[in-house]
LUMDODO-639369 format. One record per residue (C-alpha): residue number from 1; residue in one letter; x negated, y negated, z negated. Coordinates in steps of 0.5 Angstrom, whole numbers, plus 500, padded with zeros to 3 digits. Example, Ala and Ser with C-alpha at 12.3 -4.5 7.8 and 13.67 -1.06 7.14 Angstrom:
1/A/475/509/484
2/S/473/502/486
This chain:
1/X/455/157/578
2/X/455/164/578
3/X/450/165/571
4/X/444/165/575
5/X/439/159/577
6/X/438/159/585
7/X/431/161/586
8/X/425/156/587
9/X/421/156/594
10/X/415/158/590
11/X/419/164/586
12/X/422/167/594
13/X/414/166/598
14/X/411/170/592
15/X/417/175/593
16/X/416/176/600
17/X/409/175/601
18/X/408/181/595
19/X/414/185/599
20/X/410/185/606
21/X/405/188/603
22/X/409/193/599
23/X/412/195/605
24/X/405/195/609
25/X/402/200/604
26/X/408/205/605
27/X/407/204/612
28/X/399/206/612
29/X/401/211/607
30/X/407/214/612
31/X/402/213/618
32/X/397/218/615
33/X/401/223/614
34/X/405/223/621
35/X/399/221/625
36/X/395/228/622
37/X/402/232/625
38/X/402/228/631
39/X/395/229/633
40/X/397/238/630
41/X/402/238/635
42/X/398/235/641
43/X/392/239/640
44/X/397/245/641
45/X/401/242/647
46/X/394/242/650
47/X/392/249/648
48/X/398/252/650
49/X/397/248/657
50/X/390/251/658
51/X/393/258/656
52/X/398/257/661
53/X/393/254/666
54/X/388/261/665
55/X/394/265/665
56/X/396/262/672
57/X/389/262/676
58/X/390/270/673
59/X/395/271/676
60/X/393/267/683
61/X/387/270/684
62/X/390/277/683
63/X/393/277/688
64/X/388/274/693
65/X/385/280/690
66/X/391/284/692
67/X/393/281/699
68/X/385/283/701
69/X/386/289/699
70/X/392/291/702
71/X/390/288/709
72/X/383/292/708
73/X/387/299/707
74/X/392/298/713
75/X/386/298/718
76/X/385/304/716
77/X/385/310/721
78/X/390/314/717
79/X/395/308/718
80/X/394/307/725
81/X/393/313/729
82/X/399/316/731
83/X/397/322/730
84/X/396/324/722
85/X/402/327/719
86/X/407/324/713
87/X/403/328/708
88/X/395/327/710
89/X/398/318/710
90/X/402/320/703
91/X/395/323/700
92/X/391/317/702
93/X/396/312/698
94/X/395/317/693
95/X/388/317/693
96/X/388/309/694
97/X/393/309/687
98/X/388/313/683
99/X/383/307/685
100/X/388/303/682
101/X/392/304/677
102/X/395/297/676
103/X/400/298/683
104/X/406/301/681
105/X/407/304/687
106/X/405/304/694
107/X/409/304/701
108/X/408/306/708
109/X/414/305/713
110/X/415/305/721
111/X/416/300/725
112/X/423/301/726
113/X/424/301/718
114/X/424/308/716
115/X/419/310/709
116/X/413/315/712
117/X/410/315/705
118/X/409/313/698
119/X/405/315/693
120/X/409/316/688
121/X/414/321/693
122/X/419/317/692
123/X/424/313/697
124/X/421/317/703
125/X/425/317/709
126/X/429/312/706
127/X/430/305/711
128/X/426/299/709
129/X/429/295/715
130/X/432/289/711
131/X/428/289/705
132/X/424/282/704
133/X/417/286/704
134/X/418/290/710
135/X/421/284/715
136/X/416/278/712
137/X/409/283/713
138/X/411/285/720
139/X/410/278/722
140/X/403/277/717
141/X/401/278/710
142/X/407/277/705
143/X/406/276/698
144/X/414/276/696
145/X/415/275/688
146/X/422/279/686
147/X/427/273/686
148/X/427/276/694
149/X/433/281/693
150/X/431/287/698
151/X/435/293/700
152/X/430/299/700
153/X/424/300/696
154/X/424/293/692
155/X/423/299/686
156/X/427/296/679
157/X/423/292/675
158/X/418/289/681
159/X/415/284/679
160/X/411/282/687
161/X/411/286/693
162/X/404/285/698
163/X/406/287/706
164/X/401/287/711
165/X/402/290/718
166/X/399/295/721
167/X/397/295/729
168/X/392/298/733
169/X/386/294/736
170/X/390/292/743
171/X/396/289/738
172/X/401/294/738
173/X/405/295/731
174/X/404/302/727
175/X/408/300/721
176/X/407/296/714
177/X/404/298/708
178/X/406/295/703
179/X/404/295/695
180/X/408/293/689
181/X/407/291/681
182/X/410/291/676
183/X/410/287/669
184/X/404/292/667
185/X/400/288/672
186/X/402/281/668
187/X/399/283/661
188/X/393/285/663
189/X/393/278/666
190/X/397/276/660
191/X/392/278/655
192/X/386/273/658
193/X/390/267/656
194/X/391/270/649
195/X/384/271/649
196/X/383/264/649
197/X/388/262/644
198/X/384/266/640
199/X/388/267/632
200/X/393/262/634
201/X/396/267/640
202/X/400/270/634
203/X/407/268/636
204/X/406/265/642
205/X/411/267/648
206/X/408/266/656
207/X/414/265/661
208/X/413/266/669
209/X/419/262/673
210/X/419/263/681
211/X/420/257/685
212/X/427/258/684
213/X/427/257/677
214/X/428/265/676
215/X/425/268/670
216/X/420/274/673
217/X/415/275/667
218/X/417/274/660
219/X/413/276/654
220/X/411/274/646
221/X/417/274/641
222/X/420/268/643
223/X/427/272/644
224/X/426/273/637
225/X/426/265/635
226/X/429/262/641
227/X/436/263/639
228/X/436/260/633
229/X/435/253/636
230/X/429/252/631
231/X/424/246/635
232/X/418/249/639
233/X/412/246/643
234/X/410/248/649
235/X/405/247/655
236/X/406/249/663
237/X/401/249/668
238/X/403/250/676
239/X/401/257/680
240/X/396/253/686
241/X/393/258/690
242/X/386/261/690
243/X/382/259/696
244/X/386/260/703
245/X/393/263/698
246/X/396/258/697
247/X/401/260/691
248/X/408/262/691
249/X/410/256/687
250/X/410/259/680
251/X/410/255/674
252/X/408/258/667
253/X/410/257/660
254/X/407/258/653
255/X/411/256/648
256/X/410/256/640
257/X/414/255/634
258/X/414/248/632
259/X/415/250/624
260/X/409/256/625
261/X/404/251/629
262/X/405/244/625
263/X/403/246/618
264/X/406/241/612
265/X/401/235/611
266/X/406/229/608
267/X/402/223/605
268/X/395/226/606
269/X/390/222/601
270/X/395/221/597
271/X/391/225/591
272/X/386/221/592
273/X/386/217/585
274/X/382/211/589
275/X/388/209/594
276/X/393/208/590
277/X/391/203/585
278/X/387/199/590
279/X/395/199/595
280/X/398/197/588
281/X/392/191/587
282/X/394/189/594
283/X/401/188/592
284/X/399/183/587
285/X/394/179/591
286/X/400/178/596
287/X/405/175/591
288/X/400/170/587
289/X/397/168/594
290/X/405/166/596
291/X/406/163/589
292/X/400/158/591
293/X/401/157/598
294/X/408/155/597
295/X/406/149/592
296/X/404/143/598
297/X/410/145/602
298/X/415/145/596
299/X/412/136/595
300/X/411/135/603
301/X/420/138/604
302/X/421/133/598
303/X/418/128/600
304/X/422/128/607
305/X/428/129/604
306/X/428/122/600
307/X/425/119/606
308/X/432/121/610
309/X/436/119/604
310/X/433/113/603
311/X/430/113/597
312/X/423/112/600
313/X/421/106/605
314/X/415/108/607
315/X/418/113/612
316/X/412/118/612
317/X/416/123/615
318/X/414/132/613
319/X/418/136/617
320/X/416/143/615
321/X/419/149/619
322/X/422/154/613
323/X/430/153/609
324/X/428/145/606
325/X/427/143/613
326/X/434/145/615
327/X/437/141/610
328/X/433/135/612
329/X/436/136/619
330/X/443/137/616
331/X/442/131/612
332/X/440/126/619
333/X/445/129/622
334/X/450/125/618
335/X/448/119/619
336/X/450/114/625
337/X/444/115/629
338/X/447/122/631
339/X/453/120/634
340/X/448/115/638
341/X/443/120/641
342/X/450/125/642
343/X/454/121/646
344/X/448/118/651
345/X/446/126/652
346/X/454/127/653
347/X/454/122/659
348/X/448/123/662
349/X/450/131/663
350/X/457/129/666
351/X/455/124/671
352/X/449/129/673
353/X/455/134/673
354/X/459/129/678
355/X/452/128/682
356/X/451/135/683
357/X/459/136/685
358/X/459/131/690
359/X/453/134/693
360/X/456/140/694
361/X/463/137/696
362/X/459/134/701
363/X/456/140/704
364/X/462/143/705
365/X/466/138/709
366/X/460/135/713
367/X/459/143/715
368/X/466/144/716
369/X/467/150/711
370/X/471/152/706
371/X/470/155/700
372/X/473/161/696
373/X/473/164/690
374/X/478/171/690
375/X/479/174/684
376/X/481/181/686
377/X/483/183/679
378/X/488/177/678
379/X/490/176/686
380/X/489/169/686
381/X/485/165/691
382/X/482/158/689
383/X/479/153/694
384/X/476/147/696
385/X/481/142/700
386/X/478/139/706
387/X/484/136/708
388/X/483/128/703
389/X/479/123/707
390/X/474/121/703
391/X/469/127/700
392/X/470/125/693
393/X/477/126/693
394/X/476/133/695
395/X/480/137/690
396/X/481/145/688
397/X/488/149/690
398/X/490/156/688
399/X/495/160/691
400/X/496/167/691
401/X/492/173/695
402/X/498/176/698
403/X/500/169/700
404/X/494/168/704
405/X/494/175/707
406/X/501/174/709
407/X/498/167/713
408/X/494/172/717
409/X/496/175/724
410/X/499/181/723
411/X/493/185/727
412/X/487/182/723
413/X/490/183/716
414/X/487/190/716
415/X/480/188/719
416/X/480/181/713
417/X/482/186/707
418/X/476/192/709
419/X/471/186/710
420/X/473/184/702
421/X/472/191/699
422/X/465/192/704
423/X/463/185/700
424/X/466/188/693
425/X/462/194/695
426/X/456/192/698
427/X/451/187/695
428/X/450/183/702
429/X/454/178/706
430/X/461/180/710
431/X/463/176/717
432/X/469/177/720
433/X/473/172/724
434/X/481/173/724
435/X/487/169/726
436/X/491/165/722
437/X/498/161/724
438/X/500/154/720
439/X/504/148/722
440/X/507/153/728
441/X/499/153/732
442/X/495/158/731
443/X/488/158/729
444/X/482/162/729
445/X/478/162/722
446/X/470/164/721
447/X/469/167/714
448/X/463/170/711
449/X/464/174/703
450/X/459/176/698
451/X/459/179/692
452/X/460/173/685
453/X/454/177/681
454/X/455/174/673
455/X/450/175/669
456/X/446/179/674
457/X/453/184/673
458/X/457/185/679
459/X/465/183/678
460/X/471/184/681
461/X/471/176/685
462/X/468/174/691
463/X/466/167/694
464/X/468/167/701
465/X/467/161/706
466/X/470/159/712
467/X/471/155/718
468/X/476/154/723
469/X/472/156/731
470/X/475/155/737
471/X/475/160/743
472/X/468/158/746
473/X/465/160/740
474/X/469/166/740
475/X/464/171/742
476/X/457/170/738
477/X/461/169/731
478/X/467/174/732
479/X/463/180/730
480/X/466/187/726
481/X/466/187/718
482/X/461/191/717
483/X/463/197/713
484/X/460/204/712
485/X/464/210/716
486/X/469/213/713
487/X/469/221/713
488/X/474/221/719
489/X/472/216/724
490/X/472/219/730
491/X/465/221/733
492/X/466/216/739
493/X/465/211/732
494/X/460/214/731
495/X/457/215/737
496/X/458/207/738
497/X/455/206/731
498/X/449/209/732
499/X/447/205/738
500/X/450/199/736
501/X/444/200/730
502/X/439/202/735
503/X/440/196/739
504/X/440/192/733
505/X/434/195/731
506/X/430/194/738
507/X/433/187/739
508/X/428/186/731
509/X/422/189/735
510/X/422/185/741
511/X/424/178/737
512/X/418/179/732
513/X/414/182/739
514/X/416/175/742
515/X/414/171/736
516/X/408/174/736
517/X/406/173/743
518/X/409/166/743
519/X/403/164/737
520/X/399/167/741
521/X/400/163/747
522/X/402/158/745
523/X/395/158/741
524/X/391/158/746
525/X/394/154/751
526/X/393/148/745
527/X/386/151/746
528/X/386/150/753
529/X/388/144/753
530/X/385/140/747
531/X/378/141/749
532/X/372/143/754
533/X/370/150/755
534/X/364/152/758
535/X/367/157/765
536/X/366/163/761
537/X/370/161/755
538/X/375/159/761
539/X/375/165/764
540/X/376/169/757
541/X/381/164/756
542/X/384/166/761
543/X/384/173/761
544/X/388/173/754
545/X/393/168/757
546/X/395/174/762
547/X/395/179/758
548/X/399/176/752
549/X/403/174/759
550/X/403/181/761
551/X/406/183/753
552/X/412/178/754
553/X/413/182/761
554/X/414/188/758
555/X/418/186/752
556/X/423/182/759
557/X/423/187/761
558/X/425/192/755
559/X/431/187/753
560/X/434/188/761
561/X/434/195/760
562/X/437/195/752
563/X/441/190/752
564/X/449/191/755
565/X/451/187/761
566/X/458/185/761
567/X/458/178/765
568/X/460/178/773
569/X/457/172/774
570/X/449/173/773
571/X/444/171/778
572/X/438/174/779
573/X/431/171/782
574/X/429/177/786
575/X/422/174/787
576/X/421/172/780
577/X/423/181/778
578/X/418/183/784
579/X/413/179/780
580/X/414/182/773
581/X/414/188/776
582/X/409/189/780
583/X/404/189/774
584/X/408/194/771
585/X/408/199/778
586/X/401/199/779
587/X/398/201/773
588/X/404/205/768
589/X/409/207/774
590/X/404/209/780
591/X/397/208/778
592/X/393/212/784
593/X/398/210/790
594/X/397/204/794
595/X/403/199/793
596/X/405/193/798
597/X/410/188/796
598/X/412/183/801
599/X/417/178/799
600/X/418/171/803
601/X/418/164/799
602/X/425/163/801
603/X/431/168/798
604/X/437/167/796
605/X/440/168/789
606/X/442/175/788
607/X/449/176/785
608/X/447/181/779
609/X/443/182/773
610/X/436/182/773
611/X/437/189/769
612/X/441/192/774
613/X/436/190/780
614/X/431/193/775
615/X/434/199/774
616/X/435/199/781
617/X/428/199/783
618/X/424/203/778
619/X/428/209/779
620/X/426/208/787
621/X/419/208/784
622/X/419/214/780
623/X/423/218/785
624/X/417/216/790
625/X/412/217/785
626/X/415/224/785
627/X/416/225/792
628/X/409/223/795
629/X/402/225/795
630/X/397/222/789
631/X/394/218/794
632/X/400/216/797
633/X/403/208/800
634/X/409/204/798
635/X/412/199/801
636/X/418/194/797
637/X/421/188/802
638/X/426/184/803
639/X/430/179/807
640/X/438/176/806
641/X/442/178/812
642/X/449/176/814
643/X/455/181/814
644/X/458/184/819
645/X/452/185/823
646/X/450/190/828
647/X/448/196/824
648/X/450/194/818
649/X/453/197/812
650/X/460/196/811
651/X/461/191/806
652/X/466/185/806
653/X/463/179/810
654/X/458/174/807
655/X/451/173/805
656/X/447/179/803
657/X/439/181/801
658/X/437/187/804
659/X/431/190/799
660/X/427/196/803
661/X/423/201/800
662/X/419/205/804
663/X/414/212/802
664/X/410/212/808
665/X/408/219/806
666/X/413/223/803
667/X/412/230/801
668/X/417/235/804
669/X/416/240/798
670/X/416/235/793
671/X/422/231/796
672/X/426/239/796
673/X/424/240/789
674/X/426/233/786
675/X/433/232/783
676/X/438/227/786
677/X/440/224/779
678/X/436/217/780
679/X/438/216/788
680/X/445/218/785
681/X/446/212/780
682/X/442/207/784
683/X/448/208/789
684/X/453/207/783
685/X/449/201/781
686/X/449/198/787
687/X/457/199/788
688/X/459/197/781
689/X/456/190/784
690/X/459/190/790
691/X/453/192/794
692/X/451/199/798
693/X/446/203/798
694/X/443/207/806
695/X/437/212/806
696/X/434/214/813
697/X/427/216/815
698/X/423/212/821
699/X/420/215/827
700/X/413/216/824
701/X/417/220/818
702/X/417/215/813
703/X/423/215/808
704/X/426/208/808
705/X/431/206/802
706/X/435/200/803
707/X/438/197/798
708/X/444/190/800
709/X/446/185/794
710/X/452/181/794
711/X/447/174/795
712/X/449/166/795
713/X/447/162/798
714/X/442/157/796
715/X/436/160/793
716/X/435/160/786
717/X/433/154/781
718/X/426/155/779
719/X/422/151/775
720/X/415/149/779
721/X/409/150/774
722/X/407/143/772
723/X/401/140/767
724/X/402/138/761
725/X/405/132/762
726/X/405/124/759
727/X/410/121/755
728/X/413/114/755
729/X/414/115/746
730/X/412/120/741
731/X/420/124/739
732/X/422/127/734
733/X/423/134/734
734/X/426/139/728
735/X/423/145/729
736/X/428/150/726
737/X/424/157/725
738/X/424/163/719
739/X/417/165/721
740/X/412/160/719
741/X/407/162/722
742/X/411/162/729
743/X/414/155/726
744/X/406/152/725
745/X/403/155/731
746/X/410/152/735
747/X/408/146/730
748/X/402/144/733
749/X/403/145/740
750/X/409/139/740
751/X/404/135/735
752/X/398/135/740
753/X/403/133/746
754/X/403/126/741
755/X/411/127/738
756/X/412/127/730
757/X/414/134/728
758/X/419/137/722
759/X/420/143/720
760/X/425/146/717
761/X/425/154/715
762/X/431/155/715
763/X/439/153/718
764/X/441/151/711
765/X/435/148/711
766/X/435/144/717
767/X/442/142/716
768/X/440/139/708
769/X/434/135/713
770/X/439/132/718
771/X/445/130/712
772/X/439/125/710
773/X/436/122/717
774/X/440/123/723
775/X/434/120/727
776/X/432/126/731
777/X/431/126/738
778/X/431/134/740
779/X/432/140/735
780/X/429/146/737
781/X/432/152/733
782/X/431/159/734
783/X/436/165/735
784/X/435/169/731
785/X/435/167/724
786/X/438/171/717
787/X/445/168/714
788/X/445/162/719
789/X/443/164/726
790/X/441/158/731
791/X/447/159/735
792/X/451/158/729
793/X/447/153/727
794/X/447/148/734
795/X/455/149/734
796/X/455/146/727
797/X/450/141/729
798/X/454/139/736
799/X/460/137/731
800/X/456/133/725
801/X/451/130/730
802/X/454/129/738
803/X/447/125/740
804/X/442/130/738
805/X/439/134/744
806/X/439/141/742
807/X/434/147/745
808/X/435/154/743
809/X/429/159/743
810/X/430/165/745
811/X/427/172/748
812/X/431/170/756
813/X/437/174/757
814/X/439/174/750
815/X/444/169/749
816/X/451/170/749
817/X/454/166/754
818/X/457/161/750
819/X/450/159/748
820/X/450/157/755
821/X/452/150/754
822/X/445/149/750
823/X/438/148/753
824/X/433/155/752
825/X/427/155/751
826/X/425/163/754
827/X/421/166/748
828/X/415/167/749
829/X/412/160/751
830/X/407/157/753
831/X/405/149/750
832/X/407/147/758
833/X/414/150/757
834/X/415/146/750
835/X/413/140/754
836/X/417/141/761
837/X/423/142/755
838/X/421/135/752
839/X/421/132/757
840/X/428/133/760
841/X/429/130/755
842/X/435/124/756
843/X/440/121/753
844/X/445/124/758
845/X/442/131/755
846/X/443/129/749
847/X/450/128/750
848/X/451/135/752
């Protein structure tokens, strides 16, 4: 070999074992001296911090002190009388300063800034109109350390200026007087902190900073050493105010040189004569403990490794875990039984690669979506062929990025490469619906990009998916990429911005309100009706109901106002509004006045939206609150009518409701003194829905507000409360929601009506549920779910399941009006509205 044998087993364990040990000792000996310099700097850091913590409270209750003293001095006579001349005021401070030597100066100035007097009879006469000290103690007692810049009478060297302001006892101002010290004032606090260090506050150097960072107080010879980059220790303690002074955000600063604090100590107790022979005893103790250890192991990897060469039949088999055990395994590896064991784990791992393919392939084509890979370094795009006809045949294909924008029309390719860079920049998915033209037919495609995270690192590659949507889905799935502002957006983008997240925001409160109120009802209406209770527990039952339906009142009538209205063809039920807010009238809106609602069983349906009709009628009521006595008496009426009418309004011809408000007792003060700002946008309101807006008072001095809605002419539907009815066959129901505890409450009202429930917490979810059991009667999904919305959800479904009956949940009013060719279940609801879903429920339904 090379003119050396190779070391034994046992010759390697008693070296490493006495190398441990060897290593060890020089560790303990090491950790002894770096522990004693350690705990030498640490027990200076702390007695730095005391110093300056001492050195802090010194200088905070000085100048509580200070402050007390000056608004004690300017009560004085001398100060607030006008009659004592500028001398007999200057001889006062300078009686003042003699009591205290510390002040470096002391100042009395007018109230229009002019300097009466000082005690040491300089800048007399000079203007302090625009100094900190003059314009800050005017208003109360200022304490202003020496980082506030001033113009007159600051004093060069000042370290803190005190203000308080001079005035009679019926409050009128006589001037300020102020004091100001200087860093003589600071030593003598200084020299407390030193004293606490005791003969280790030689060298030690104390540094005020103001609140801004600015040095106000410097001392000790750390100028001396602080150049020369030498390492040093420090402590620091924040200025916190004494009693009602609450400090000016001082921070002190003691510091030391390390090399003057930290004395020499490496390796202490090495001179011991007893430590270093029992380390060295140690050493030798280690190897021959090695050297015996290794003795069984070395027989069992030999015994093992005759085994594997077949030299022993017997096949009792050691497999110890050190270098000879690695030679055992190189040695099986060689034999035939490898080859085996490698190729069955080689076709397991492709068939459960092909299972898991065809999974995800049949995800895609059975969703409808395509998937995307876009490398934005490389430009290129790969994705999944849904064209083949069979899901196994489904295979990639790459084209270029340009070439796929060039597909895009001309108008959406913008809109398609500012959604990619959002996703590139955002850690959330993008959605953004653009056109694209192939084969001479224009399509519209949905597509959603995220962000591909490798190894937990973001990379310049994007998955994207997408499908292709007809025009009636167009408007809940085509939404604006969402992209942050740039720095020139317009302020109308911006403003269109901000109301697009407030609207965003109060649609998740009223959503989670609902959810809310439905476990609620529908939790007590599965108590109601499940079992007996005693009349009292009916009545308290009853109670919770109306109150929970008083909440879902609130919340209706939330999302009328909040939520924009664009469609003409809405319709109103005018008796179902006045109902809802009747409540809300007499408790929130006119509370002491006596309100009278008289509405007729038959009506017609109104030709608007329950929000205008809404905002119609609160902005009478709030007028007639401002306009009437306390006590005072409302009317609300209404009946069709048909135009032209004698006396009637000038409106085309056709069927009209006719709503009347009537204050029985106006005020004419308060009618002169109210705005016109309501009346005026009710008049816009009713001409905006082609209607009309008449004001006149009667013959008994009453105000009479009509109000004429464009109507049809049959009367609105209207379900009829019913009891929770009986069922012919249990269904089966796929209960969609992301929140479980709404999803559970939900749950049990449908089990309790005797059908069989599944649950599913998620659109993702719900569709994996229904690739593997079509067999379902009705899903009910929400609306508003994250990534899959319901809505999105019920337009895929209607595509891969035509049969199943599909109900949206949803707060009334917040479905766009594409979802209208789904059923709705309005949020919040009780098990009987579950009930009156379910039972619908027929095959020609399910075919809608």
């Amino acid at each position: 070999m090379l003119g050396f044998s190779t070391p034994s087993l046992r010759t390697v364990s008693a070296a490493a074992l006495g190398l441990a040990a060897a290593l060890g000792a020089a560790a303990i000996l090491a950790g002894l001296g770096a522990g004693t310099e350690e705990r030498r700097a640490d027990e200076t850091r702390l007695a730095l911090r005391s110093a300056a913590t001492i050195l802090s409270n010194g200088l905070d209750r000085t100048l509580y002190d200070v402050s007390r003293d000056v608004r004690l001095a300017a009560q004085n006579g001398l100060l607030i009388q006008a009659g004592p001349s500028s001398e007999a005021q200057h001889q006062f401070l300078v009686a003042w300063r003699n009591l205290r030597p510390e002040y470096a100066e002391i100042l009395y100035a007018a109230p229009n800034g002019r300097v009466l007097a000082t005690a040491s009879g300089r800048a007399e006469g000079s203007d302090a109109g625009g100094s900190a000290w003059f314009g800050r103690g005017r208003a109360g007692t200022a304490i202003i350390d020496g980082s506030d810049a001033g113009r007159s009478g600051a004093g060069s060297g000042r370290l803190v200026q005190i203000a308080a302001p001079v005035t009679t006892e019926s409050g009128v101002p006589r001037g300020v007087v102020a004091v100001q010290l200087d860093e003589s004032w600071a030593r003598e606090a200084e020299q407390l902190a030193r004293t606490a260090l005791g003969d280790a506050q030689r060298g030690v150097s104390f540094t005020v900073l103001s609140a801004a960072g600015q040095v106000l107080y410097r001392s000790g010879p750390e100028q001396a050493w602080t150049g020369s980059g030498a390492p040093a220790l420090e402590g620091s303690a924040s200025a916190t105010g004494f009693r009602d002074f609450s400090g000016l955000g001082w921070m002190v600063v003691a510091r030391v040189p390390a090399e003057a604090a930290l004395a020499p100590g490496l390796f202490p107790g090495l001179g011991t004569p007893v430590l270093l022979p029992l380390l060295l005893g140690a050493i030798g103790l280690a190897a021959i403990l090695g050297w015996l250890l290794a003795g069984p192991l070395v027989r069992c990897l030999r015994a093992a490794g005759r085994t594997c060469l077949g030299e022993d039949t017997t096949r009792t088999l050691v497999a110890p875990p050190v270098a000879e055990f690695r030679t055992l395994v190189a040695r099986a590896i060689e034999s035939a039984d490898r080859h085996l064991i490698r190729d069955h784990a080689l076709r397991e791992a492709q068939s459960a690669l092909r299972r898991s393919k065809e999974r995800v392939q049949a995800f895609k084509t059975l969703a409808g979506w395509s998937c995307w890979e876009i490398d934005h370094t490389t430009r290129q795009v790969t994705w999944s062929d849904l064209t083949r006809t069979r899901v196994s045949d489904a295979a990639e294909r790459a084209a270029s990025l340009d070439e796929i924008i060039e597909r895009i029309h001309p108008e959406d390719r913008a809109v398609l490469q500012l959604t990619m860079q959002a996703a590139l920049d955002g850690s959330v998915p993008h959605d953004v619906t653009v056109r694209s033209r192939e084969d001479g037919r224009e399509r519209r495609l949905l597509m959603r990009f995220t962000r591909i995270i490798d190894q937990g690192r973001p990379t310049a590659r994007l998955h994207a998916l997408s499908r292709e949507v007809d025009d009636a889905l167009e408007g809940p799935v085509r939404a604006a990429p969402a992209h942050p502002l740039s720095p020139g957006e317009p302020d109308a983008a911006v403003e269109r911005r901000r109301r697009d997240v407030m609207r965003r925001m109060t649609d998740g409160i009223i959503h989670d309100f609902n959810n809310a109120l439905t476990v609620v009802l529908t939790s007590l209406s599965v108590l109601q009706h499940r079992h007996d209770v005693s009349p009292e527990g009916a009545r308290l039952l009853d109670h919770a109901l109306q109150g929970a339906e008083r909440g879902a009142g609130l919340t209706r009538r939330m999302v009328a106002l909040t939520r924009r209205q664009t469609s003409t063809l809405a319709q109103a039920d005018l008796r179902m509004i006045l109902s809802d807010l009747d409540g809300f009238l007499r408790i929130s809106v006119l509370p002491e006045a006596r309100l009278a609602v008289e509405i007729p069983a038959e009506l017609p349906a109104a030709q608007c939206s329950e929000r205008q009709i809404e905002i119609a009628l609160l902005n009478l009521a709030f007028e007639a609150r401002d306009t009437m006595a306390p006590e005072g008496r409302l009317t609300v009426s209404a009946a069709a009518a048909e135009l032209p009418a004698p006396g009637g309004p000038a409106l085309p011809p056709g069927p009209y409701l006719r709503v009347a408000v009537i204050n029985h007792e106006p005020v004419p003060a308060a009618s002169d003194a109210a705005g016109g700002a309501g009346i005026e946008a009710v008049d816009l309101l009713l001409r905006q829905v082609g209607g009309a807006l008449r004001r006149a008072t009667d013959a008994a001095g009453a105000t009479v507000t009509e109000l004429w809605l464009p109507a049809s002419r049959e009367a609105p539907q209207v379900p009829a409360p019913m009891p929770v009815p009986a069922f012919n066959r249990p269904l089966r129901v796929l209960l969609v929601d992301g929140d479980g505890l709404l999803r559970d409450s939900t749950a049990a009202a449908i089990a309790d009506l005797g059908h069989v429930v599944t649950q599913a917490g998620s659109g993702l979810q719900a569709m994996e549920l229904l690739a593997a059991d079509r067999d379902y009667d009705v899903m009910i999904a929400d609306y508003a779910m994250p990534i899959l919305s319901g809505l999105q959800l019920a337009a895929v479904v209607s595509l891969t399941n035509p049969s199943l009956d599909i109900v949206l949940a949803a707060p009334r009013g917040h479905l766009p009006e594409t979802a209208r060719r789904f059923r709705q279940l309005d949020k919040p609801f009780r098990q009987a509205d579950i009930a009156r879903i379910l039972v619908q429920h027929a095959p020609s339904a399910r075919a809608a």
